[in-house]
DRENGU-189432 format. One record per residue (C-alpha): x, y, z; residue in three letters. Coordinates in Angstrom, 1 decimal, padded with zeros to 4 digits, m for minus. Layout:
DRENGU-189432
PT      X      Y      Z type
PT      X      Y      Z  Ala
...
end
This chain:
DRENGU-189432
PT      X      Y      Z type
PT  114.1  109.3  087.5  Unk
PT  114.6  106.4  085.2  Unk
PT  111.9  103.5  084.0  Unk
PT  112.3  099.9  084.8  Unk
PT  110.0  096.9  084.6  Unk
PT  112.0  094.5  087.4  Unk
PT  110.1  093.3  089.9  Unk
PT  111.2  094.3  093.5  Unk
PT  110.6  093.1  097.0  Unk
PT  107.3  092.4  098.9  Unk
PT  105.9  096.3  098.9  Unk
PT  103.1  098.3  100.0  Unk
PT  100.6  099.7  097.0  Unk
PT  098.3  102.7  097.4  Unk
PT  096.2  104.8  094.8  Unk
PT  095.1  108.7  094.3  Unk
PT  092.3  110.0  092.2  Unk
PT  092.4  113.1  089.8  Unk
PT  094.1  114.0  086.8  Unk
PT  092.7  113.1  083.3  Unk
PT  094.5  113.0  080.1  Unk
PT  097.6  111.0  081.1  Unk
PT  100.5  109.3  079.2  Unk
PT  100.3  106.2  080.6  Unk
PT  103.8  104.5  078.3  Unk
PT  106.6  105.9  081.7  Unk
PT  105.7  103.5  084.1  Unk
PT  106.7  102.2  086.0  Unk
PT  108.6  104.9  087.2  Unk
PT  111.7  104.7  090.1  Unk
PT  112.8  106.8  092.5  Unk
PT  116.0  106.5  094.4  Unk
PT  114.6  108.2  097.4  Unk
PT  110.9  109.6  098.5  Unk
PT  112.3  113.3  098.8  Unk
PT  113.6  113.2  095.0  Unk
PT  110.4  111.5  093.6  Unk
PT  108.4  114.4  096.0  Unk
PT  110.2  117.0  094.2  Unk
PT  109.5  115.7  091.0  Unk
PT  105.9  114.6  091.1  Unk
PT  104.8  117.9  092.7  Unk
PT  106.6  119.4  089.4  Unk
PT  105.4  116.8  086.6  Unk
PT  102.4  115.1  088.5  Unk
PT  101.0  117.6  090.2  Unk
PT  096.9  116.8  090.9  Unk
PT  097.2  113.5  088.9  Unk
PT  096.3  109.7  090.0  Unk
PT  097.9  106.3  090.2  Unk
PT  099.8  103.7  091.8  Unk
PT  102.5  103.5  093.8  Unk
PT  104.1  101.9  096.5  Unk
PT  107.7  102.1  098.9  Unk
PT  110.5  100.2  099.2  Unk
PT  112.9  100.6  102.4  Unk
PT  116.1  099.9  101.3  Unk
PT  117.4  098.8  104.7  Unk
PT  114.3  096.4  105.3  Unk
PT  113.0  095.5  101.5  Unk
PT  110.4  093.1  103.4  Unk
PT  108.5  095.9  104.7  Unk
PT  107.6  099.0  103.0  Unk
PT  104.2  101.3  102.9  Unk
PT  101.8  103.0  100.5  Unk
PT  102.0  106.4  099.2  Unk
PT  100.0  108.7  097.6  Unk
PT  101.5  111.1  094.6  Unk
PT  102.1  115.0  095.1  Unk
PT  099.8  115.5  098.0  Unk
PT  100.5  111.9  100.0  Unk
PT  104.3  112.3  099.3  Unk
PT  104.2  116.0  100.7  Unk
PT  102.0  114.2  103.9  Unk
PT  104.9  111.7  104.4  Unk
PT  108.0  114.0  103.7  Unk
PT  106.0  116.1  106.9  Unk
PT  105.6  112.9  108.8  Unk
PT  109.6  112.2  108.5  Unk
PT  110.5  116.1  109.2  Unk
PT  108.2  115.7  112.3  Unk
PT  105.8  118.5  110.7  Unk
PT  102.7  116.1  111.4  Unk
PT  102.0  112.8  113.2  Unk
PT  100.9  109.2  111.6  Unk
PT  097.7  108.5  112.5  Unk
PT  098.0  104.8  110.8  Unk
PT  100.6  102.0  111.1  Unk
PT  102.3  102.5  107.6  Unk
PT  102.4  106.2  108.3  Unk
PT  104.5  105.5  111.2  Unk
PT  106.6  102.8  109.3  Unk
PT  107.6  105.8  107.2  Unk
PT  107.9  108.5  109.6  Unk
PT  111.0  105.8  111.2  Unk
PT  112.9  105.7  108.2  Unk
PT  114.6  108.8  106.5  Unk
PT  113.1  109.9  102.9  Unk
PT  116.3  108.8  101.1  Unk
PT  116.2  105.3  102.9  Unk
PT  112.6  104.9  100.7  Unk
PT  112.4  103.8  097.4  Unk
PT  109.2  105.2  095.3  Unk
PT  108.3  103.3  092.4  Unk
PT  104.7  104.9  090.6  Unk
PT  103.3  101.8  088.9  Unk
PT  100.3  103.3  087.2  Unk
PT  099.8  106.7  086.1  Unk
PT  095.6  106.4  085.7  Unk
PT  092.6  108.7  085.8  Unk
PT  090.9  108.2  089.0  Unk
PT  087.9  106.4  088.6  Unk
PT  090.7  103.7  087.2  Unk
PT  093.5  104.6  090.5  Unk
PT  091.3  102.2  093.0  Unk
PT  091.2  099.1  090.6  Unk
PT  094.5  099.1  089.7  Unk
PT  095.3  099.4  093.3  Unk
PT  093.4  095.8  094.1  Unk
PT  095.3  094.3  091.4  Unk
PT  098.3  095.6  092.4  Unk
PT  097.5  094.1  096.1  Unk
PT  097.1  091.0  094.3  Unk
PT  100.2  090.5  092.2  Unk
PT  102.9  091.9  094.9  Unk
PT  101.4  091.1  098.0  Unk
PT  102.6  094.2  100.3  Unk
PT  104.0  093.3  103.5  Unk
PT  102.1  096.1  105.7  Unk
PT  098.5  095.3  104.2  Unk
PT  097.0  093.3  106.2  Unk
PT  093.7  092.9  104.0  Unk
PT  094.3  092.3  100.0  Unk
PT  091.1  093.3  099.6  Unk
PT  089.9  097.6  098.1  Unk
PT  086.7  098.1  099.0  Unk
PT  085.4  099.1  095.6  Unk
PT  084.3  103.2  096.4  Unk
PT  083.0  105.8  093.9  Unk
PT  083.4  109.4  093.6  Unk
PT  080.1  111.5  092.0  Unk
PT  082.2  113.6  090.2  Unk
PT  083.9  110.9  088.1  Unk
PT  082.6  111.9  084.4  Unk
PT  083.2  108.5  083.0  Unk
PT  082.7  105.3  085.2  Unk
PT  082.7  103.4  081.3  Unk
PT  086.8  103.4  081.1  Unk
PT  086.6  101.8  084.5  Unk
PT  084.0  099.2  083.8  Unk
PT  086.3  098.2  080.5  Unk
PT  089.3  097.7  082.3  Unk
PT  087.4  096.2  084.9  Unk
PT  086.0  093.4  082.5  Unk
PT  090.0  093.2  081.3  Unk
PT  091.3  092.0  084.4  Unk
PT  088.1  089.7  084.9  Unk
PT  090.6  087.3  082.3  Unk
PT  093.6  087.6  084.0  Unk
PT  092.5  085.3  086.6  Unk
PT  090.7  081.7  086.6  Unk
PT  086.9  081.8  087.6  Unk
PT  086.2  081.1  091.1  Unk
PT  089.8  082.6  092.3  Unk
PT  090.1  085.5  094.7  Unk
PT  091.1  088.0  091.6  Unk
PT  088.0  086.7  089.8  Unk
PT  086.3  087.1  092.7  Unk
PT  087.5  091.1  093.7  Unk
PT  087.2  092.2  090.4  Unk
PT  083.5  091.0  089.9  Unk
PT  082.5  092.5  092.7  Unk
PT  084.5  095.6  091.7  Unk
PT  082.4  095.2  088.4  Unk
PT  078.9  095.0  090.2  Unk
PT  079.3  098.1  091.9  Unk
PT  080.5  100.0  089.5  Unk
PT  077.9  098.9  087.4  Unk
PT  075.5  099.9  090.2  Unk
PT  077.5  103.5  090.4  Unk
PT  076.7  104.4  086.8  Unk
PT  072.8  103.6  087.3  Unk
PT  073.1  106.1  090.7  Unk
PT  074.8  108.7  088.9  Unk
PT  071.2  109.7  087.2  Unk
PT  070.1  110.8  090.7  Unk
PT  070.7  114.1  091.3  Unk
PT  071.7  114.1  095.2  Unk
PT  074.2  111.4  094.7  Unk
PT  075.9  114.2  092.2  Unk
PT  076.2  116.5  094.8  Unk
PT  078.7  114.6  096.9  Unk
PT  082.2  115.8  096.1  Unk
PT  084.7  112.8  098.0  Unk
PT  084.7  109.2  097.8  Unk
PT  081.8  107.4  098.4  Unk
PT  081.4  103.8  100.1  Unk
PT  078.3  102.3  098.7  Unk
PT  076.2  100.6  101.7  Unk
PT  074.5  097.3  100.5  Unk
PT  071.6  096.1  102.9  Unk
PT  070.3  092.2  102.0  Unk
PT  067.5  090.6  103.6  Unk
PT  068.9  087.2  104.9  Unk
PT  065.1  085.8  105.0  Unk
PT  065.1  086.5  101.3  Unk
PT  068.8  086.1  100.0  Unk
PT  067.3  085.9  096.1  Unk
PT  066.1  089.2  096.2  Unk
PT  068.3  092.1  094.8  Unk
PT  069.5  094.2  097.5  Unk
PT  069.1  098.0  098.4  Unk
PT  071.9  100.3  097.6  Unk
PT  072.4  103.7  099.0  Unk
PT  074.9  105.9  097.7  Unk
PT  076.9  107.1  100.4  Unk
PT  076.9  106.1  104.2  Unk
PT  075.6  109.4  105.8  Unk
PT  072.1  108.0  104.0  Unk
PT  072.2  104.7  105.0  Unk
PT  073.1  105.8  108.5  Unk
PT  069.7  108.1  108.1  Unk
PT  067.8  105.6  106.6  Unk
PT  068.6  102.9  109.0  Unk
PT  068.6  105.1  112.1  Unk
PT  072.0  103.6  113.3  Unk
PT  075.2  104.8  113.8  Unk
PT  078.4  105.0  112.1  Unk
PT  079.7  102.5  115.0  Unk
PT  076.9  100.3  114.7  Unk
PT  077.1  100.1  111.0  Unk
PT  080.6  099.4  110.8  Unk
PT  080.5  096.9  113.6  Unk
PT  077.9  094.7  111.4  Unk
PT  079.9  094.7  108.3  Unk
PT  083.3  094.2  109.8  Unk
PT  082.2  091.5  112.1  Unk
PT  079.3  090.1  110.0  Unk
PT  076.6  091.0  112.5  Unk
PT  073.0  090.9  111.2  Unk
PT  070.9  093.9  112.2  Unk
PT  067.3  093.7  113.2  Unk
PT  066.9  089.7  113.1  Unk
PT  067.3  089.6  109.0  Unk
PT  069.2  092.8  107.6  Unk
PT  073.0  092.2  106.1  Unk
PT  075.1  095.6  105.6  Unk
PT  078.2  095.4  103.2  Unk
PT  080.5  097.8  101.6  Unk
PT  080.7  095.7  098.7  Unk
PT  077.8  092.9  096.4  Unk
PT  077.6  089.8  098.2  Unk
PT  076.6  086.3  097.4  Unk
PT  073.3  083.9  098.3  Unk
PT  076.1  081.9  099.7  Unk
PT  078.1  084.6  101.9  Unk
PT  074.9  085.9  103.4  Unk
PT  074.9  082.7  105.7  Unk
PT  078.3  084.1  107.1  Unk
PT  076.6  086.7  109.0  Unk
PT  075.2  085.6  112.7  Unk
PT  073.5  087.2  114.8  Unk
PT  075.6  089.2  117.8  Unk
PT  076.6  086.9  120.2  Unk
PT  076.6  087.4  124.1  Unk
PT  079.0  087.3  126.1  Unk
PT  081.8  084.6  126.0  Unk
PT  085.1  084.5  128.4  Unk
PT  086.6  082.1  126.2  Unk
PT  086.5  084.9  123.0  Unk
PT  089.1  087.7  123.0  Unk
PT  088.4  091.6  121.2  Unk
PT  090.8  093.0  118.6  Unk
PT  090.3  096.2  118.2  Unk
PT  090.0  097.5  114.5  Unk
PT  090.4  101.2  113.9  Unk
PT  089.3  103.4  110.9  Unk
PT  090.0  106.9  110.0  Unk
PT  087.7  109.5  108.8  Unk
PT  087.9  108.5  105.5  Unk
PT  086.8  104.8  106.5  Unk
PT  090.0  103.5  105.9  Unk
PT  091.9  100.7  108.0  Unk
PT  094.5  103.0  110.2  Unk
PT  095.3  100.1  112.9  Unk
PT  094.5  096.7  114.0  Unk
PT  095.2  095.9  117.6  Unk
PT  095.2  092.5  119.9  Unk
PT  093.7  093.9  122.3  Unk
PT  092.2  097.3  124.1  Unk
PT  095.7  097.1  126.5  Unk
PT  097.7  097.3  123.3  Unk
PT  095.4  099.9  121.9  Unk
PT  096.0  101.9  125.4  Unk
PT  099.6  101.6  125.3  Unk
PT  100.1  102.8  121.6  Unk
PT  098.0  105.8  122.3  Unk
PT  099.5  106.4  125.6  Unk
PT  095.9  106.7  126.9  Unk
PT  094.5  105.2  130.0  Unk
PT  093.1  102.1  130.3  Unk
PT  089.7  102.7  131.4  Unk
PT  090.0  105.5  128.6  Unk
PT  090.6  103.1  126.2  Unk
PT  087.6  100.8  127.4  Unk
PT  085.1  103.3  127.2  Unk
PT  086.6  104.8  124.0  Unk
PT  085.6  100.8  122.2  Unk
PT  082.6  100.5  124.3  Unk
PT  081.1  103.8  122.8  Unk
PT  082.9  103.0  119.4  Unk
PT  084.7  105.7  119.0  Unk
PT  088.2  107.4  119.7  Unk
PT  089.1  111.5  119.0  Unk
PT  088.4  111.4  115.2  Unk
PT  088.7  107.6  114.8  Unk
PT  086.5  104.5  114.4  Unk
PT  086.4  101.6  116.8  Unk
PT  085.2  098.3  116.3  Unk
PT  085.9  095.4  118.7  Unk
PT  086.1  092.0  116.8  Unk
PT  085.5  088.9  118.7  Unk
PT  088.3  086.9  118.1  Unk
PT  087.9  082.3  119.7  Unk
PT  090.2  081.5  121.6  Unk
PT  089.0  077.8  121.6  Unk
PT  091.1  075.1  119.7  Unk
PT  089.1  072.3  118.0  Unk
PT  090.1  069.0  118.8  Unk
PT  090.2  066.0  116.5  Unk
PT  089.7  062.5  118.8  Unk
PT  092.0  059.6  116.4  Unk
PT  091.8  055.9  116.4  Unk
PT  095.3  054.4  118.0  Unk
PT  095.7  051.9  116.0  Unk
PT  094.4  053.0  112.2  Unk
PT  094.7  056.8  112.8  Unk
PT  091.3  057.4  111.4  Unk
PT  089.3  060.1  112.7  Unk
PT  086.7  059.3  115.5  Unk
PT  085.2  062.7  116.4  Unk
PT  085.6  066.1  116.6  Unk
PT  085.1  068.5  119.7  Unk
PT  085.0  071.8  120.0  Unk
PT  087.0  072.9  122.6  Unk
PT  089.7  071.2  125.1  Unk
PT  087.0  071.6  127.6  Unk
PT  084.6  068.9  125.5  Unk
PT  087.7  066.6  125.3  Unk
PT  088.4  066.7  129.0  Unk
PT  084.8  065.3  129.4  Unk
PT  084.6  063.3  126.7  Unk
PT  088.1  061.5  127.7  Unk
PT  087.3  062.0  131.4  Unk
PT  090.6  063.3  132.3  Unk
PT  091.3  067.1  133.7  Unk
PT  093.1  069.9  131.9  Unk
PT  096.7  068.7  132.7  Unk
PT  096.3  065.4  131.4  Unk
PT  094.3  066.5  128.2  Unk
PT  097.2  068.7  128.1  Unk
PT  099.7  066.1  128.6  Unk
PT  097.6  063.8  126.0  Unk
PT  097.4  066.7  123.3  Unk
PT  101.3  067.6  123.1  Unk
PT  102.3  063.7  123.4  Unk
PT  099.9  061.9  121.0  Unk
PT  100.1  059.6  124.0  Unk
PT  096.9  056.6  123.6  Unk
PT  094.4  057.1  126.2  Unk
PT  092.1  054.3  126.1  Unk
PT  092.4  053.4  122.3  Unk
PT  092.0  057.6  120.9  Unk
PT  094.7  060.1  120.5  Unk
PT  094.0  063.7  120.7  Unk
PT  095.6  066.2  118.6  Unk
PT  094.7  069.8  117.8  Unk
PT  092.8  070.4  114.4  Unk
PT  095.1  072.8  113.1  Unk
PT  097.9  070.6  113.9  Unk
PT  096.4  068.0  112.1  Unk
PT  097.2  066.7  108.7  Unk
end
């Protein structure tokens, strides 16, 4: 074990919550290999929180999170063959051998403090595996001071420019927690024992008005008389419920309540990634589509159809995110290169040029004139 403060490779960043009392002057703390930090942490760290991410040595652009003495002895099992991954990083590290892993602990934190270090970890090293920078901002009932993180909180607020995405994470990290302490007075919200994701319902018809928060999402699911499928379908794909309800994990703005739409119908031209959650609500997968999904679980096909359809998979979480396959396209002046129009899909320019799909083809690869316009693809488009 030594310290260092050089900065590594893109990485992978993860948090754990418990321990209290802890010197925080040894980080950040390196490990040559995942089964010599294991050894160590279950000694010295035993039961305490932080940061931390991995390094493979062989492949220092890819990496994966970890989670202190009880998340390193998961993954040591997951390399030994002693359990299965049930998430992509997990299966990033059960591929690579534990001395082939380099563990670096970041933060050594009590726990209401492991989760907000974790988001601005995601922001300064940009892990290669994450595919979302964003930590939902959760809260455990049994934290005894939600005050230390609020501080620290307002701390980071001035690391970043007003307006920017770390501005913008930790104010929203600040708002809940803020929110967290005023819930802690109710009774029933003490008697939850595990992380909670807050559920914030808005009323688009009303955006100014404050909305309602429930503590945990067994009661919103109760309150709302939904499902766990349904509710996590509306905040991952911005659905509103019932003509004027909004449902986030996390305080929104007036102006990112007019994101949400309401579900559309059917449409041949949009394709459905399939995201997929754990039981703890956390992202385990994202696939392209339910064929991928039925090849990495070696299921069936029609399996794997009515395993999204109902929403659910074994102990997993589906939800199927409509993903446009149209491609806008930007109609130019020929001779000043000025923009004419837009259209929304190559199917609009093939009637507004009156040509058919070959020759809009031909016409969009070629910048060839046609009648005084050339037709290029918006996101080609400079």
């Amino acid at each position: 074990m030594k310290n260092s403060s050089s900065k590594p490779e893109k990485l992978i960043t993860s948090s754990v919550g418990s321990g209290n009392n802890i010197n925080l002057d040894n980080c950040p703390i390196i490990f040559d290999s995942l089964e010599v930090g294991y050894n160590q942490i279950k000694l010295s760290f035993l039961g305490v929180g932080g940061v931390y991410m991995l390094i493979n040595k062989k492949d220092p652009q890819r990496g994966s999170s970890v989670n202190l003495a009880r998340r390193t002895q998961e993954y040591i099992h997951l390399i030994k063959g002693i359990r299965q991954p049930n998430s992509i990083s997990q299966e990033e590290i059960k591929k690579t051998a534990a001395s082939n892993w380099i563990l670096i602990i970041l933060v050594i934190c009590t726990p209401q403090l492991s989760l907000v270090h974790e988001q601005l970890a995601l922001i300064i090293w940009k892990p290669t595996i994450n595919r979302y920078f964003s930590v939902v901002p959760r809260i455990n009932p049994q934290w005894s001071d939600i005050d230390t993180a609020i501080i620290h909180i307002k701390e980071f607020l001035f690391l970043f420019e007003q307006d920017s995405f770390g501005f913008n994470r930790f104010q929203k990290f600040l708002t809940a927690y803020t929110i967290a302490k005023e819930l802690k007075s109710d009774p029933k919200f003490l008697q939850e024992k595990h992380f909670s994701n807050l559920v914030f319902v808005y009323n688009k018809r009303f955006p100014e008005k404050d909305p309602i928060v429930y503590s945990s999402i067994n009661k919103a699911l109760k309150s709302l008389l939904i499902s766990h499928s349904t509710l996590m379908d509306c905040v991952i794909n911005q659905y509103i419920l019932r003509d004027n309800l909004v449902l986030s994990f996390e305080p929104l703005t007036q102006e990112s309540l007019v994101l949400f739409t309401n579900k559309p119908i059917a449409d041949n031209q949009l394709r459905k990634e399939v995201i997929v959650f754990n039981e703890e609500n956390e992202l385990a997968y994202v696939f392209k589509s339910g064929r991928e999904m039925a090849r990495h679980l070696k299921i069936d096909g029609k399996v794997a159809r009515a395993a999204i359809l109902e929403g659910t998979y074994q102990n997993f979480t589906l939800i199927a995110k409509a993903i446009s396959n149209r491609q806008e396209v930007l109609v130019l002046s020929s001779e000043t290169f000025e923009l004419v129009t837009e259209l929304k899909s190559i199917t609009v320019a093939m009637k507004y040029a009156k040509v058919n799909f070959y020759t809009m083809k031909i016409l969009l690869e070629t910048n060839k004139p046609h009648f005084g316009k050339i037709f290029k693809y918006k996101n080609t488009h400079k």
